[in-house]
N, C-alpha and C positions, 0 to 999 in steps of 0.2 A: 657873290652875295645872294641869300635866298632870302625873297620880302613874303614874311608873311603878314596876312592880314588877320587882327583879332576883332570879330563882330559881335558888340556887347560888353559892356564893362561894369554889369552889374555886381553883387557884393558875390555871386559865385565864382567869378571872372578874377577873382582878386590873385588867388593861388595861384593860377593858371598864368594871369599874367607875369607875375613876379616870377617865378618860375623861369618863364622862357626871356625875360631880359639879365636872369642870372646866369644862362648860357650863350647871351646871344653872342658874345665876344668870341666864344673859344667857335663856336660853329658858324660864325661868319654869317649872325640873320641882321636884317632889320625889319625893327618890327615897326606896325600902322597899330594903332586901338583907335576904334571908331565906336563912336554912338551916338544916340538922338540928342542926347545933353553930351554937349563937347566937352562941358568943363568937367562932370564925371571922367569922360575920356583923361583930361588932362592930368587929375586926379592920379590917374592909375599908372601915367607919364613919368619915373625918376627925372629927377635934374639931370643937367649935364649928361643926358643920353642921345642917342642919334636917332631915336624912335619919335612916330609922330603921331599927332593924337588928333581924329577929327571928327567931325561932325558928319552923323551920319543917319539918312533915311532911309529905312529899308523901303520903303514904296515908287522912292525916285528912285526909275528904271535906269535911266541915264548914269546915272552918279552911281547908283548898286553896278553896274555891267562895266564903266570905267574905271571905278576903282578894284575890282576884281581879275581885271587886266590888266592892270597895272603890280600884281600879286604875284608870287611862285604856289601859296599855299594857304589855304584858307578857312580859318576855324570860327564857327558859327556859336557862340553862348547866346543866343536869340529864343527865345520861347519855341518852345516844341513846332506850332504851327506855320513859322515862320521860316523855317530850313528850305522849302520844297524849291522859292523862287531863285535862294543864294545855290541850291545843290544843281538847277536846271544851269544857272548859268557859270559856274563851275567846269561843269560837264560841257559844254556849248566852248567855251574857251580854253581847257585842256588843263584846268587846275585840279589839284587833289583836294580835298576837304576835310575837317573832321569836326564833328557834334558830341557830345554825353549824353541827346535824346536817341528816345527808343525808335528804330526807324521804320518811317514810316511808309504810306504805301506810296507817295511822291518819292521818296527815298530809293524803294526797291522795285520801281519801275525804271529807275536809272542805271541798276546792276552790269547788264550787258554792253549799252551804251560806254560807261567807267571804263570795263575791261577791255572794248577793244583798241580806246585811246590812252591804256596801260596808266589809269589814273585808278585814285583811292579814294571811297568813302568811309572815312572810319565814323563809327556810330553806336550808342550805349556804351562810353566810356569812361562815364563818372564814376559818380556811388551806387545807384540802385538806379537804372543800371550800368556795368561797368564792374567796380569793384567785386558785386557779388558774383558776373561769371567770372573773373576771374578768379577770383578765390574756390569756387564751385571748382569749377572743372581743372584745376591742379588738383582736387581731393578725387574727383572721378577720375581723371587719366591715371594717377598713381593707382588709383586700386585696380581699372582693370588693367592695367602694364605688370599687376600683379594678380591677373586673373581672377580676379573678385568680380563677384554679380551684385550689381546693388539692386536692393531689394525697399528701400525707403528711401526718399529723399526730402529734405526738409529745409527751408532758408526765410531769414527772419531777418530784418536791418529797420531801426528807427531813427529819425533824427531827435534827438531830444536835448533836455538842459541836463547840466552837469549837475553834480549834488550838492556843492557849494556854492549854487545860485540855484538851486531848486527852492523858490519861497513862495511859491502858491501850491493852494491845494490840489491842483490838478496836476502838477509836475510838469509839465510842460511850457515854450514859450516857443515861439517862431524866428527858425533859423534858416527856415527857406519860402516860397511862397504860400502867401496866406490861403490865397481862393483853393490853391490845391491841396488845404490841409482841411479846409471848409468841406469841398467836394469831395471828401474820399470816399473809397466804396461802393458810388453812384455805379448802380447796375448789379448784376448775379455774379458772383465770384462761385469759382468753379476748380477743383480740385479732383486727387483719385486717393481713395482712402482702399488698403486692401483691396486692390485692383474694380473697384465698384468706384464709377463717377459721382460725383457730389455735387449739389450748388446750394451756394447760401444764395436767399436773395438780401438786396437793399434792409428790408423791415428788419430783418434778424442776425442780420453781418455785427456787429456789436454785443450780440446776445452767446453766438455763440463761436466763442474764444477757448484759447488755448493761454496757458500758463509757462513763462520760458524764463528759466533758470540759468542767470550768468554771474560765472566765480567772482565774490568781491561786490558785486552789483546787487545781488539777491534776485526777483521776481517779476516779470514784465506781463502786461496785456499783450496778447498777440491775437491779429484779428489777419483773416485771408486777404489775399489778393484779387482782382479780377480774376486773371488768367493764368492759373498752374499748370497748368496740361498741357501747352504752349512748348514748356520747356522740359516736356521728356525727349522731343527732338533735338532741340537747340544743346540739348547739354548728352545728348544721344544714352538715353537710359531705356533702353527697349524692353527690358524686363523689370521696371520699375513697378510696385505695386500701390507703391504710397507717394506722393509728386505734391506737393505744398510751400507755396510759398508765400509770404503774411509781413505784415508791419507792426512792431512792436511801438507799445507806448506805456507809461509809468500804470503802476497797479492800480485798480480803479478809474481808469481814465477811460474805458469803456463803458462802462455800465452807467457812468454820467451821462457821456455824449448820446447814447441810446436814448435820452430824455430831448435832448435837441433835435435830434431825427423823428422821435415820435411825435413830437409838438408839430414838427412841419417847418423847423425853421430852418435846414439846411434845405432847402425847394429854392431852386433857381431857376424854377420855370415860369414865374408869374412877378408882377412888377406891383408894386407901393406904393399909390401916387399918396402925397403927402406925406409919408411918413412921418416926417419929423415933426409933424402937429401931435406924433404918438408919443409916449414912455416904454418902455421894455415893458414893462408889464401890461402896459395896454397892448400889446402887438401879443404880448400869450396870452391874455383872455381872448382877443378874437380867434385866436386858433382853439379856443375851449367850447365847447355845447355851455350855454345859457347854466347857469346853479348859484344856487345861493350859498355855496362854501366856498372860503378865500384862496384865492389863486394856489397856492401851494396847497392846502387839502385837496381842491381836486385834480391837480397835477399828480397827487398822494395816490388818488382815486385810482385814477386813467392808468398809472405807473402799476400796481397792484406789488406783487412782491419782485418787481425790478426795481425799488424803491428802497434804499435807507436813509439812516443819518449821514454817512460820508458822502451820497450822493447829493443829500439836501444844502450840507456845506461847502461842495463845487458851486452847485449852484447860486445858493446865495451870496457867494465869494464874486462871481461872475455878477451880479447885478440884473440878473436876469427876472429878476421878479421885481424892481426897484421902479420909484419912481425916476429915473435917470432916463433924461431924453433923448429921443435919436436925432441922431446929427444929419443922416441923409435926408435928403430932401423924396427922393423916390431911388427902389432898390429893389431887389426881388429879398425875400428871405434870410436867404444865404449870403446877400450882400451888406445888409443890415447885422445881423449876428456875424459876421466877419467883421467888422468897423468896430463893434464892442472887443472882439477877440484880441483886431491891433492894437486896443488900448490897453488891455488888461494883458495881451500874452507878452508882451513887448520884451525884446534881449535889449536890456540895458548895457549901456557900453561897459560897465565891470564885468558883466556877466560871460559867462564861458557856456556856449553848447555841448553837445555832446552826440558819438556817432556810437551805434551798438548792431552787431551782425552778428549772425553763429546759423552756420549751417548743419545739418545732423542727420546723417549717414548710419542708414544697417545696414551691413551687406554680409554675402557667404563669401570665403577665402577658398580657394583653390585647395586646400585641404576638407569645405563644407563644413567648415567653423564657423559659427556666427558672429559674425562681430560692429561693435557702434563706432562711431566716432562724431567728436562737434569740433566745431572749430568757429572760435569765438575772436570778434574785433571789438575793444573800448579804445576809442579815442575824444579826447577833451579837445577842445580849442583853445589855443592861445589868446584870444583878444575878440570883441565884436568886428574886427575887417577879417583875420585869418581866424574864423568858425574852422572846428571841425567839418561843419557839411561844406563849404568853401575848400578844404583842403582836400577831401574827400572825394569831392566834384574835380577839382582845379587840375592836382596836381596826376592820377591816372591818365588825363587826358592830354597835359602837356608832357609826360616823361612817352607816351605812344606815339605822339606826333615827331618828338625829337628824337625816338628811335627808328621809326619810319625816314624821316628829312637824311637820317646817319648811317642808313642803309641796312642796320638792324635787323629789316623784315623787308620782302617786294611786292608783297602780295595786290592785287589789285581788285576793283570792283567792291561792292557793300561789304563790308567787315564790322563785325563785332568781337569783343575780348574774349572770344573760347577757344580759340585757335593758340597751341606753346610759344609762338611765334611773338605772339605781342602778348600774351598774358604772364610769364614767366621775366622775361624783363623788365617790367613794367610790375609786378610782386616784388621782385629782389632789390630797387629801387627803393622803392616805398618802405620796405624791410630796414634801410640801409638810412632810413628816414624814421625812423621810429614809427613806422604804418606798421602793424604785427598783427598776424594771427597766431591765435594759442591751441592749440590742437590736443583735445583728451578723449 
C-alpha cells in the first residue's frame, strides 16, 4: 500500500484529488488530504473511502515532519512560497515529492541532495507551468527529430471565463488567485525579438500587446511575461531568434487595466490606514494632482489617447469612480482594488471558466523550407468545483505522479515536464480525456 499525502485542498486541488481516489483502488494507494480548515479537507474526502482528511499546519514542525513520515509520497498544492519547508523535509526523510509551482531556488538547491537518495522532485506540473512545456517541447522534439531549426518561438495561455458566462464588459472573472491576477506584470518582462533583447517595463507592459488569433474564439489581448529568455534553455532552442512567452486576456482588457496601473492602484507597496472612511472615487482623486474637472475628465486628461468609450465603460462598470465604499479597513492599493475586483469578477456557481493556450512555431525543415505551425488548447469547465484552470492544474499533475508511483518513468532529482519520459504520457492521457491540442 503506497500513502500518499495531499497538502492543500484548495479549489485547484479538487481535480487532483478526485483524480487520484478514482485510481486509488486498482494501484493500491491511500490517500491523507490535509489542510488548515479540515472540514474543506473533509469536503474533498468521498464517503465510504479509506482515505483520511486532516487538519493541517504547515508551520507546526512537529506535525509537518510526523505526518510526512508517516507518508510514501508527497504532493504539495500549497502556495508557491510554501514548498521549500514540506521539500527540506521530504528530502531529510527519503520521500519523493511533487508541486505545479515553478521551482524554486529552496527547490533547486535540493537537486543533488534528491538524487543521491534516488528521490523525485517533480515541479511546474500544472497549467502554466506544466501543460505548456509539455505541449511545447512534443512540438520542439518532433521538429528537430525531424531536423528542423526553429527560428521563432512563441506561447501564449490564459485563464479566462467561457462565452456563455462572459457578462461583464471586461470578459473576465477569477478562476484562480486574486492578488496574482492583481499583481501581474510587476517588474521588466523581457523577451528576444529577431535575435535583439527586448524589455517592456512595468509602465508600458499593457500598452504594448500583441493580438492572438484562436479558431472559433476570434481575438485575444496578449501581454509578455517576465521571463522569455529563460526558456531558450529549458526548451533547448539554441538558434532561436524570436523566444516569447505572454498571457492572453479577452480583447480590450488591456488598455483598461493600463488605467488602473497608471492611477497607482495596482501599488502594493504602501499601506491605507482608514481606508474604509474612503469611496472608490475618493481613493482616485487622491491619486489625481488637485483640478477642477471631474474625476473622469481628468482621468480623460492623464489617459490622453490611451483613453476611449469602451475603456470608460470597463470602468464605470467596475465602480471605480462610484460613490461605493471600501470595505477595508487599511490595505495597500492593490488590496483594496482587489476586494472590489472579488466582488465584481466573482465565478458564479453557474458559471463555466475557460483555459486557452496556442504556441506558434517557424522553423526551416531539413530541406530549408520555411515553415509555421500553432498549436492551439480551448478548454471550458464543467462546474464552479471542476473549472478548467482546476482541471488544468489537477489533473497533469496527478496523471505524472501516478505514472512516476507505476514506474512509468525513474528519473530522480528536480524534474520538470520537458523531458518525453513524463511529457508524452501525461499528453496522451489528457488527449484520452478530451485535454486536446489542435495543431495548424
Amino acid at each position: 500500500m503506497t500513502k500518499i499525502l495531499v497538502i492543500g485542498a484548495g479549489r485547484s486541488a479538487t481535480s487532483l484529488i478526485d483524480y487520484l481516489f478514482e485510481h486509488a483502488a486498482m494501484y493500491h494507494w491511500q490517500l491523507t488530504v490535509a489542510d488548515m480548515d479540515i472540514r474543506l479537507a473533509q469536503s474533498k474526502v468521498p464517503a465510504n473511502s479509506n482515505a483520511v482528511a486532516i487538519g493541517f499546519d504547515i508551520n507546526d514542525k512537529a506535525q509537518r515532519q510526523a505526518t510526512i513520515q508517516q507518508h510514501d509520497f508527497v504532493i504539495s498544492m500549497l502556495p508557491a512560497f510554501m514548498h521549500g519547508d514540506v521539500a527540506r523535509d521530504c528530502v531529510q526523510f527519503g520521500k519523493s515529492m511533487a508541486t505545479a509551482s515553478y521551482v524554486s531556488a529552496d527547490m533547486r538547491a535540493l537537486d543533488e541532495a534528491a538524487k543521491q537518495k534516488g528521490l523525485i522532485l517533480i515541479n511546474e506540473c500544472g497549467l502554466d507551468p506544466g501543460l505548456d512545456h509539455a505541449s511545447a517541447m512534443k512540438m520542439i522534439d518532433d521538429i528537430h527529430a525531424q531536423g528542423g531549426k526553429i527560428k521563432t518561438f512563441k506561447s501564449y495561455c490564459g485563464g479566462l471565463v467561457a462565452p456563455q458566462s462572459n457578462d461583464n464588459p471586461w470578459g473576465y472573472k477569477f478562476s484562480w488567485n486574486p492578488r496574482n491576477v492583481v499583481l501581474a506584470g510587476q517588474g521588466t518582462a523581457q523577451y528576444l525579438e529577431d535575435g535583439s533583447l527586448k524589455f517592456i517595463p512595468y509602465n508600458r507592459l499593457f500598452t504594448q500587446t500583441d493580438s492572438i488569433e484562436v479558431t472559433g474564439y476570434g481575438a485575444f489581448d496578449a501581454y509578455a511575461n517576465r521571463d522569455s529568455i529563460g526558456y531558450k534553455e529549458i526548451y533547448h532552442l539554441k538558434d532561436v531568434q524570436t523566444m516569447l512567452r505572454g498571457t492572453l486576456r479577452q480583447k480590450g482588457y488591456c488598455k483598461a487595466w493600463n488605467v488602473l496601473l497608471k492611477l497607482g492602484l495596482t501599488d502594493d507597496s504602501s499601506k491605507i490606514s482608514n481606508a474604509d472612511a474612503l469611496t472608490y472615487a475618493g481613493l482616485v482623486r487622491a491619486f489625481l494632482p488637485t483640478s477642477k474637472l471631474n474625476i473622469v475628465d481628468q482621468v480623460k486628461t492623464i489617459m490622453g489617447q490611451d483613453w476611449d468609450a469602451e475603456v470608460e465603460h470597463k470602468l464605470n462598470w467596475l465602480e471605480i469612480f462610484s460613490d461605493k465604499k471600501i470595505k477595508l479597513k487599511e490595505g495597500s492599493p492593490a488590496q483594496i482594488l482587489q476586494a472590489l475586483l472579488e466582488e465584481k469578477w466573482l465565478l458564479k456557481p453557474e458559471d463555466k471558466d475557460m483555459i486557452v493556450m496556442q504556441h506558434q512555431i517557424s522553423y526551416e525543415d531539413n530541406q530549408q523550407q520555411q515553415k509555421h505551425i500553432s498549436s492551439s488548447l480551448v478548454l471550458e469547465g464543467k462546474n464552479q468545483n471542476h473549472t478548467a484552470m482546476a482541471l488544468t492544474v489537477g489533473l497533469p499533475l496527478a496523471i505524472t505522479v501516478k505514472n512516476y508511483l507505476s514506474k512509468k518513468f525513474t528519473l530522480s532529482g528536480v524534474q520538470i515536464p520537458t523531458v518525453s519520459a513524463i511529457y508524452k504520457p501525461m499528453l496522451d492521457e489528457l488527449e484520452q480525456m478530451g485535454i486536446q491540442f489542435i495543431e495548424q
